[in-house]
PDB file of N, CA, C, O and CB in Angstrom:
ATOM      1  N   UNK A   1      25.212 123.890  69.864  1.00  0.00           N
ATOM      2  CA  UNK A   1      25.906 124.963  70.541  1.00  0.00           C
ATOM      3  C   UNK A   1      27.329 124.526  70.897  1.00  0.00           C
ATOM      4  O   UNK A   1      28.345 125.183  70.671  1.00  0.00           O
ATOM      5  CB  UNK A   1      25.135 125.391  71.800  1.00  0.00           C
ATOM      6  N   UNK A   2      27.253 123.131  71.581  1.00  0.00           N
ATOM      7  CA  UNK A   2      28.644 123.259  71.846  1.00  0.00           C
ATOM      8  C   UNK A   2      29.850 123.047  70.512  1.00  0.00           C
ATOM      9  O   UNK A   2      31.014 123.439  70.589  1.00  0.00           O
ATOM     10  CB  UNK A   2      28.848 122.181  72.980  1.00  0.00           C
ATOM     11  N   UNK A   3      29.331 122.440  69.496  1.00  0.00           N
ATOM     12  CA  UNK A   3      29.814 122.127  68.352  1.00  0.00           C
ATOM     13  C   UNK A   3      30.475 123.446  67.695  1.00  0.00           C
ATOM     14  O   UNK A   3      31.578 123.588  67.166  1.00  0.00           O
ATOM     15  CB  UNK A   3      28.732 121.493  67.566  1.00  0.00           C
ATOM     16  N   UNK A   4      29.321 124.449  67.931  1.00  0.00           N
ATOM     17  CA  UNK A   4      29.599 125.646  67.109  1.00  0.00           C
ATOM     18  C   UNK A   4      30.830 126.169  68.143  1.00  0.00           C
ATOM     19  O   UNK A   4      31.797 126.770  67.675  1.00  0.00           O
ATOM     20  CB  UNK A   4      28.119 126.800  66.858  1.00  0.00           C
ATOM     21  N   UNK A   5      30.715 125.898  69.541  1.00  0.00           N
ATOM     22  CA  UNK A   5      32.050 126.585  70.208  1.00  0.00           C
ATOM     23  C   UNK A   5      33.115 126.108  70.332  1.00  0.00           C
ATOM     24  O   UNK A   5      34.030 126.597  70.994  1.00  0.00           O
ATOM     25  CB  UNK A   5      31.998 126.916  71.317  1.00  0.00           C
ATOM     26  N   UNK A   6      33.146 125.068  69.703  1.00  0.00           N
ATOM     27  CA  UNK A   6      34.757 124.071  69.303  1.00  0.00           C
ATOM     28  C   UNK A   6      35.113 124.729  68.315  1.00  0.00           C
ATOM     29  O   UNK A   6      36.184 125.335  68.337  1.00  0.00           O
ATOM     30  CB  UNK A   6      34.752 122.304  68.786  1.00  0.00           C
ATOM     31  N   UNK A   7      34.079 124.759  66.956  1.00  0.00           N
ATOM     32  CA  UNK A   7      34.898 125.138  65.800  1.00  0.00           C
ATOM     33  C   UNK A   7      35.152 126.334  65.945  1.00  0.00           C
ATOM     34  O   UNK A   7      36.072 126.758  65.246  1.00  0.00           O
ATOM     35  CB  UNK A   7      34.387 124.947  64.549  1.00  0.00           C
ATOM     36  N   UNK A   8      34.659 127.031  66.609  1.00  0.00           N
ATOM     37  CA  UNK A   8      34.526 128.939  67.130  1.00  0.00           C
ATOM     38  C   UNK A   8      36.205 128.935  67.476  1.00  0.00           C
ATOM     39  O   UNK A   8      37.018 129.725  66.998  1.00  0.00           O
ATOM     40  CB  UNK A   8      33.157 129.489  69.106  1.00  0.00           C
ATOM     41  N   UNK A   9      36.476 127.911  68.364  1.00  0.00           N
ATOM     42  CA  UNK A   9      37.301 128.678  69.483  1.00  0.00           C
ATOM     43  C   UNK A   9      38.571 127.749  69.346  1.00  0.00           C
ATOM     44  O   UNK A   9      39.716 127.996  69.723  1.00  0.00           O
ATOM     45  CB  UNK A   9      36.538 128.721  71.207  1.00  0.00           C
ATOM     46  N   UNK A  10      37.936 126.264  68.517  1.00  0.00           N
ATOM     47  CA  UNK A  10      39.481 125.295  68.421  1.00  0.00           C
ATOM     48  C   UNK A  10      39.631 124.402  69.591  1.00  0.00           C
ATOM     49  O   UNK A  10      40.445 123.481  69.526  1.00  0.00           O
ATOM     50  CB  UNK A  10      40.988 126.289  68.454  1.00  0.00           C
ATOM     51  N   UNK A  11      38.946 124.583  70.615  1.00  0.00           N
ATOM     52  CA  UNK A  11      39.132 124.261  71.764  1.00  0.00           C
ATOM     53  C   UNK A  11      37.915 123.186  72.246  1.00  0.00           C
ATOM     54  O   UNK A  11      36.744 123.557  72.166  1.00  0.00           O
ATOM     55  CB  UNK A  11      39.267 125.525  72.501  1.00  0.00           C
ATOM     56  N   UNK A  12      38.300 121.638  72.826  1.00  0.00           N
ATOM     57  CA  UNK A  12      37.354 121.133  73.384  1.00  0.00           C
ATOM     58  C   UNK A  12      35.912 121.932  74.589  1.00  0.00           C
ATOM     59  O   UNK A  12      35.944 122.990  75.218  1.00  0.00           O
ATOM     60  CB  UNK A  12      38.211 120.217  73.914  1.00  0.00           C
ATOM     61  N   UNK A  13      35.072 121.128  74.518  1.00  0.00           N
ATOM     62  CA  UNK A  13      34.395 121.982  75.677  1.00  0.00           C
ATOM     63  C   UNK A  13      34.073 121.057  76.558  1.00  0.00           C
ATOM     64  O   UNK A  13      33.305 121.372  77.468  1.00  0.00           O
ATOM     65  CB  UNK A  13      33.121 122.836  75.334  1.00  0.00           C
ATOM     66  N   UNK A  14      34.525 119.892  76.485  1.00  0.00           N
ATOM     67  CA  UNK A  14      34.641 118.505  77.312  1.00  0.00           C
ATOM     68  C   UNK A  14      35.153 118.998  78.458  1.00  0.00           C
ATOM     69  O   UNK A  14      36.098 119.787  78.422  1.00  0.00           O
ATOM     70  CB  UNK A  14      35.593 117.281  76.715  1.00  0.00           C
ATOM     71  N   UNK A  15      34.535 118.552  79.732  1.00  0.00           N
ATOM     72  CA  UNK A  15      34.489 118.937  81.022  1.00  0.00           C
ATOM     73  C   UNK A  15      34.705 120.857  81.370  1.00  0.00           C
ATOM     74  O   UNK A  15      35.511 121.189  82.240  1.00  0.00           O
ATOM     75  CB  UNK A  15      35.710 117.944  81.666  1.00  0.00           C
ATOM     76  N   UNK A  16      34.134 121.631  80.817  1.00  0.00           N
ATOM     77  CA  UNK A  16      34.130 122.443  80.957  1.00  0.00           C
ATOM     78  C   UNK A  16      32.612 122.994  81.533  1.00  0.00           C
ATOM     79  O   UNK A  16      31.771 122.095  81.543  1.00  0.00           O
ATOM     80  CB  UNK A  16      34.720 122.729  80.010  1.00  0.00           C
ATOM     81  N   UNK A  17      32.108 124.379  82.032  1.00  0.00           N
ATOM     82  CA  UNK A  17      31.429 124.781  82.704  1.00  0.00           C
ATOM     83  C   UNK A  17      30.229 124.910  81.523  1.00  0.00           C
ATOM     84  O   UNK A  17      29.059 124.723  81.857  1.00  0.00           O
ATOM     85  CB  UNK A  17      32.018 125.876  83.494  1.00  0.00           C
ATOM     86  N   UNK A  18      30.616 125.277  79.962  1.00  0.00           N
ATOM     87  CA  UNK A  18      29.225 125.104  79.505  1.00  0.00           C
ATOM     88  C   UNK A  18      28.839 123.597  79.330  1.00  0.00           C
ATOM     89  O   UNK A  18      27.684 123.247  79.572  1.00  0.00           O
ATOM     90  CB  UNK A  18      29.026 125.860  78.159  1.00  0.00           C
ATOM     91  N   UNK A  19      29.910 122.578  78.857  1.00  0.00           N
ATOM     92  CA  UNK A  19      29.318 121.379  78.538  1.00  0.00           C
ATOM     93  C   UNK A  19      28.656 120.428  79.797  1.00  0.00           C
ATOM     94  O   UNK A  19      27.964 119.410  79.829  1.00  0.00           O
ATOM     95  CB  UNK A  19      30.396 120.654  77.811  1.00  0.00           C
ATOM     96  N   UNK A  20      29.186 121.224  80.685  1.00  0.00           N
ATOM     97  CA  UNK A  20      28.296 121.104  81.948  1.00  0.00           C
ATOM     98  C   UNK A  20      26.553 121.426  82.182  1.00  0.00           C
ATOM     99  O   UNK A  20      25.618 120.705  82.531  1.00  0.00           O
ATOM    100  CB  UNK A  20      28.986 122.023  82.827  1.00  0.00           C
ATOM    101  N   UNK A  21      26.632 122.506  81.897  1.00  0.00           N
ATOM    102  CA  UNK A  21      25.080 123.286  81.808  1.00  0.00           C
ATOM    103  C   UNK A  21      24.196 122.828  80.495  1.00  0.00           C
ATOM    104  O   UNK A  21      22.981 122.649  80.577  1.00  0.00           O
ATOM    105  CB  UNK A  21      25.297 125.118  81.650  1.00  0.00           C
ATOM    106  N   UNK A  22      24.953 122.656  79.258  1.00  0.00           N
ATOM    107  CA  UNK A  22      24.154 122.087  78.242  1.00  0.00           C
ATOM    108  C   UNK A  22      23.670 120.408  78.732  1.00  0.00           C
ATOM    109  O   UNK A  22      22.633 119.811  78.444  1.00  0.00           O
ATOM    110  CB  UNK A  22      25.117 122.157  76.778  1.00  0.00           C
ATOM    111  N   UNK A  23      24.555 120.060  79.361  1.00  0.00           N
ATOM    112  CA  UNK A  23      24.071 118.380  80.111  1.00  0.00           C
ATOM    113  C   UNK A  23      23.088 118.462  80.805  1.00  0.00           C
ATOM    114  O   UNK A  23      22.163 117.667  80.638  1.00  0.00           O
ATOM    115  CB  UNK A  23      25.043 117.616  81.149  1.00  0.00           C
ATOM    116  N   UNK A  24      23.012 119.792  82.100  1.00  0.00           N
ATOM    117  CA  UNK A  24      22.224 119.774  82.135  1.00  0.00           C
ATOM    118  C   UNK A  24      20.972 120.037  81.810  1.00  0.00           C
ATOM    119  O   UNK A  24      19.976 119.368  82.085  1.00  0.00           O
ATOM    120  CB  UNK A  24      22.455 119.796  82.464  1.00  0.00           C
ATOM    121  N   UNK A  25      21.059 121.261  81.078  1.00  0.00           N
ATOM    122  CA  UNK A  25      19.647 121.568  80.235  1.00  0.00           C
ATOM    123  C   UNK A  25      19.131 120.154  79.555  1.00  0.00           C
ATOM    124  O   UNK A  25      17.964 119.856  79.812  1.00  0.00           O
ATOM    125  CB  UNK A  25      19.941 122.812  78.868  1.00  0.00           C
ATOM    126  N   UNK A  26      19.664 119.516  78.959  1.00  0.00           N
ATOM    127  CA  UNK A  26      19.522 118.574  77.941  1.00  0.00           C
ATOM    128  C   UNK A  26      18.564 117.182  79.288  1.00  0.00           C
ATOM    129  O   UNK A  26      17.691 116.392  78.930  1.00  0.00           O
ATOM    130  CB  UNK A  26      21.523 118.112  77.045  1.00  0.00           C
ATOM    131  N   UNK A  27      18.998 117.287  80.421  1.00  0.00           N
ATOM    132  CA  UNK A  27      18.751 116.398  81.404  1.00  0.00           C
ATOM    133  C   UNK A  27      17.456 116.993  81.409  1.00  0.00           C
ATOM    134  O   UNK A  27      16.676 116.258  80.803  1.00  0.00           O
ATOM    135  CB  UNK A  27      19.654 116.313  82.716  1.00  0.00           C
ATOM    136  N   UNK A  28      16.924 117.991  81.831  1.00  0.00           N
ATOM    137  CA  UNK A  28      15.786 118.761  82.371  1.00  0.00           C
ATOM    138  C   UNK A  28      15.375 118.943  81.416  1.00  0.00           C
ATOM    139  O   UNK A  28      14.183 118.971  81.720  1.00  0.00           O
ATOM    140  CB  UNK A  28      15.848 119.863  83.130  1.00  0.00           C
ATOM    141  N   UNK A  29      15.407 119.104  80.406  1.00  0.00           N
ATOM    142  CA  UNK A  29      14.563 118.595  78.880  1.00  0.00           C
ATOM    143  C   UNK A  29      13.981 117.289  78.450  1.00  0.00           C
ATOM    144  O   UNK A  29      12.834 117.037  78.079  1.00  0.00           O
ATOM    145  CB  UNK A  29      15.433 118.704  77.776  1.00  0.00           C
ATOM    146  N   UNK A  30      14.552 116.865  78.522  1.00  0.00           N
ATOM    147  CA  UNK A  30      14.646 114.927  78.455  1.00  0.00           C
ATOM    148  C   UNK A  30      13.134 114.124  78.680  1.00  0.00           C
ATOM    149  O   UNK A  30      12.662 113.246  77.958  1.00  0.00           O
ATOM    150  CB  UNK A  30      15.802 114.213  80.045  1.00  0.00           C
ATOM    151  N   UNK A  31      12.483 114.779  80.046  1.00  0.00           N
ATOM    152  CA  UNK A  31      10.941 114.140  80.089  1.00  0.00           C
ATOM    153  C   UNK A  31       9.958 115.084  79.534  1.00  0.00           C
ATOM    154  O   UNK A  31       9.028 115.491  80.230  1.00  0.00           O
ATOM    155  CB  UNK A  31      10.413 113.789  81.628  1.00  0.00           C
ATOM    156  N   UNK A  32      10.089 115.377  78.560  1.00  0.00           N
ATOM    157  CA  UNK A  32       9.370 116.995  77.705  1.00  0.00           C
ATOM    158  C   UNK A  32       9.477 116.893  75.979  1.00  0.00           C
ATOM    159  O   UNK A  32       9.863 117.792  75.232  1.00  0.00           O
ATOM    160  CB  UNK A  32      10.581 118.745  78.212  1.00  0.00           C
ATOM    161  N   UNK A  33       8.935 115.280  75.523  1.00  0.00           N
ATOM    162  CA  UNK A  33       9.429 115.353  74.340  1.00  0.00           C
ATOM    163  C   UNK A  33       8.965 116.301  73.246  1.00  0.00           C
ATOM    164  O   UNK A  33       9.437 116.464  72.121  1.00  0.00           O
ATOM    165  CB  UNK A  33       9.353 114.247  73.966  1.00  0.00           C
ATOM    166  N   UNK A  34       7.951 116.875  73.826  1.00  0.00           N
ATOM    167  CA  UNK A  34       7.494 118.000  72.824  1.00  0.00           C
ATOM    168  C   UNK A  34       8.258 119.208  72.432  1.00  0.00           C
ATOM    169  O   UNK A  34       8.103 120.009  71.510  1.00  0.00           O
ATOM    170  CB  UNK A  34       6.372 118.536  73.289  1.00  0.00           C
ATOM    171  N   UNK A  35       9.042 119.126  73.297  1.00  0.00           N
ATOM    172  CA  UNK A  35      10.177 120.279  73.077  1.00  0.00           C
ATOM    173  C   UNK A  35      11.421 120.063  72.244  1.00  0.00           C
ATOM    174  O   UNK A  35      12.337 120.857  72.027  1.00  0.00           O
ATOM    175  CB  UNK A  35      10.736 120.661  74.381  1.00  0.00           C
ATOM    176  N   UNK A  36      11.225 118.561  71.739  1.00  0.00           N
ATOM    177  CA  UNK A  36      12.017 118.139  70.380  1.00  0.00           C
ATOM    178  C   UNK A  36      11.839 118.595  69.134  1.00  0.00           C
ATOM    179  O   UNK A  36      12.643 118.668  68.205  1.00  0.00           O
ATOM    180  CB  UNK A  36      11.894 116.937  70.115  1.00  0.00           C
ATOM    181  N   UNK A  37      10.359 118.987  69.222  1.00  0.00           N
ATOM    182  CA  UNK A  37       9.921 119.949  68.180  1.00  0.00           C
ATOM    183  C   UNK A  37      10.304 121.277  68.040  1.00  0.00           C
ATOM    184  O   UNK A  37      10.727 121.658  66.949  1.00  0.00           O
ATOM    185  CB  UNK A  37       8.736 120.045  68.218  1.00  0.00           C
ATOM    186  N   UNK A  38      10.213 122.092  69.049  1.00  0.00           N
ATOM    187  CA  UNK A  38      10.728 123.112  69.713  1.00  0.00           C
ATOM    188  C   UNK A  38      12.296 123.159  68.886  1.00  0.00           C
ATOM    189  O   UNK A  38      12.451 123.900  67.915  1.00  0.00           O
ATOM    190  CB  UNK A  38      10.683 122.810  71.456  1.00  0.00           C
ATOM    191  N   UNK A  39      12.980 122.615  69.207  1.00  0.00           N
ATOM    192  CA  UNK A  39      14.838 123.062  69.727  1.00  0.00           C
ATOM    193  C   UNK A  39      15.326 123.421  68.230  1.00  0.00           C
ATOM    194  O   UNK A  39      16.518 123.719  68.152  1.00  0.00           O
ATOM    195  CB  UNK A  39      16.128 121.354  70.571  1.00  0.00           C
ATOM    196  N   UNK A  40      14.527 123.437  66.938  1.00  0.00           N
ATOM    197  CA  UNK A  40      15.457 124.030  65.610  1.00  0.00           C
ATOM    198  C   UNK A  40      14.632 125.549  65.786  1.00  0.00           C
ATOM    199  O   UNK A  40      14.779 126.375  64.885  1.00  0.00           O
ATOM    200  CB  UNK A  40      15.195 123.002  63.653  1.00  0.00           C
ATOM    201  N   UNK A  41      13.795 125.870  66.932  1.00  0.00           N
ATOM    202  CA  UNK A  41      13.011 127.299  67.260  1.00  0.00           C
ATOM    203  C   UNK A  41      13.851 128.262  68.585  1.00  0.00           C
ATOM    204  O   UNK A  41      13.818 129.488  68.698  1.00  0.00           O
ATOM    205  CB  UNK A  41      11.191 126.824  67.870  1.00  0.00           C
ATOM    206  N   UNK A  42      14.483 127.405  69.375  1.00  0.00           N
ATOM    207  CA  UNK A  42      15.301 127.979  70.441  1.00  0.00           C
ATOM    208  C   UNK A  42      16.578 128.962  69.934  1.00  0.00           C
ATOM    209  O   UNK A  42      17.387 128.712  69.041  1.00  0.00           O
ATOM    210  CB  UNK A  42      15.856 126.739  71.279  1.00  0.00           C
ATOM    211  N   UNK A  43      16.498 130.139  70.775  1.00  0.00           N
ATOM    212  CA  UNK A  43      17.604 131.310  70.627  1.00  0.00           C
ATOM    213  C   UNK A  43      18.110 131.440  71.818  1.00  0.00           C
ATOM    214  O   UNK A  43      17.413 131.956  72.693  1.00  0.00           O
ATOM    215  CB  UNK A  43      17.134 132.717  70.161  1.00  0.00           C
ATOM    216  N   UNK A  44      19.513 130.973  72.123  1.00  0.00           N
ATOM    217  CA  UNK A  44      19.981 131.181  73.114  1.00  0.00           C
ATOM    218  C   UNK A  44      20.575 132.600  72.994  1.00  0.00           C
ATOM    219  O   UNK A  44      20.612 133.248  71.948  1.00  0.00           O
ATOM    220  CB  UNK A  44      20.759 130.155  73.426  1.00  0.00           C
ATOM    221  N   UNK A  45      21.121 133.075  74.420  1.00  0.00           N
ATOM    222  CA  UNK A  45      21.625 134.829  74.430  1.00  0.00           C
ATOM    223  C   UNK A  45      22.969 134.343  76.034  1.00  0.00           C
ATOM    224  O   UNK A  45      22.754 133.917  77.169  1.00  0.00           O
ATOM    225  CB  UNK A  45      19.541 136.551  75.086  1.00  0.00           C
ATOM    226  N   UNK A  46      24.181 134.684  75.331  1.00  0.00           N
ATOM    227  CA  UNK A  46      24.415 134.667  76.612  1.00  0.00           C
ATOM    228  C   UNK A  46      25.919 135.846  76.401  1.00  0.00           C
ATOM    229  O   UNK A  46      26.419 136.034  75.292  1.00  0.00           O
ATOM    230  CB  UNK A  46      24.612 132.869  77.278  1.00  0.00           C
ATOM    231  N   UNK A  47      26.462 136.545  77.725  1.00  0.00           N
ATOM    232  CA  UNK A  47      27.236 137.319  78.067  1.00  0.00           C
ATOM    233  C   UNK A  47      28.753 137.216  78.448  1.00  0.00           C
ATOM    234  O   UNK A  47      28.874 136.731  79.573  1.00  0.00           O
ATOM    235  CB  UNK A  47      26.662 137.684  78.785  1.00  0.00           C
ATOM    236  N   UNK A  48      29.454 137.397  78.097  1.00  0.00           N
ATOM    237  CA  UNK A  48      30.893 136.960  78.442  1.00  0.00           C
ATOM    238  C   UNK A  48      31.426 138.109  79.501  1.00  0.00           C
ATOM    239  O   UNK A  48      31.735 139.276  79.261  1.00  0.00           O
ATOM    240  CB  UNK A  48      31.922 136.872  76.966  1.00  0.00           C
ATOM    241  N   UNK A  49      31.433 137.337  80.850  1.00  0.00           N
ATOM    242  CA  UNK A  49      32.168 138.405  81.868  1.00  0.00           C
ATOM    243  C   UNK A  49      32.800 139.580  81.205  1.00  0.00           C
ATOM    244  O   UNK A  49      33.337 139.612  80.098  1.00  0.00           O
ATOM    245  CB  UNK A  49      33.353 137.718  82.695  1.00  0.00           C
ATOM    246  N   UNK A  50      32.626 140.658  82.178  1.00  0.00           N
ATOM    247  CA  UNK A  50      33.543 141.083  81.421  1.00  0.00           C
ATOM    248  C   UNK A  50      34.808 142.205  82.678  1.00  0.00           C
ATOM    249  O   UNK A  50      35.809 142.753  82.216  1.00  0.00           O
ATOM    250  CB  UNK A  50      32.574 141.948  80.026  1.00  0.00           C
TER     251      UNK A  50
END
């Protein structure tokens, strides 16, 4: 995800508010290795203020 929003946008996402939240998801994932299986099955959805 964040990869796809660099090349999306040109723009780092280093210290920003999603590469924040993907750290943490990725943290709170971390003792759940079964969900390594999982993550080429995950659909994220998200909304841009508007």
């Amino acid at each position: 995800m964040l990869k796809a929003t660099e090349q999306h946008t040109g723009e780092s996402v280093i210290d920003t508010p999603l590469f924040n939240s993907a750290l943490t998801a990725a943290r709170l994932a971390e003792p759940y290795p079964e969900l390594l299986a999982a993550s080429s099955h995950l659909l994220a959805v998200g909304r841009r203020p508007s």
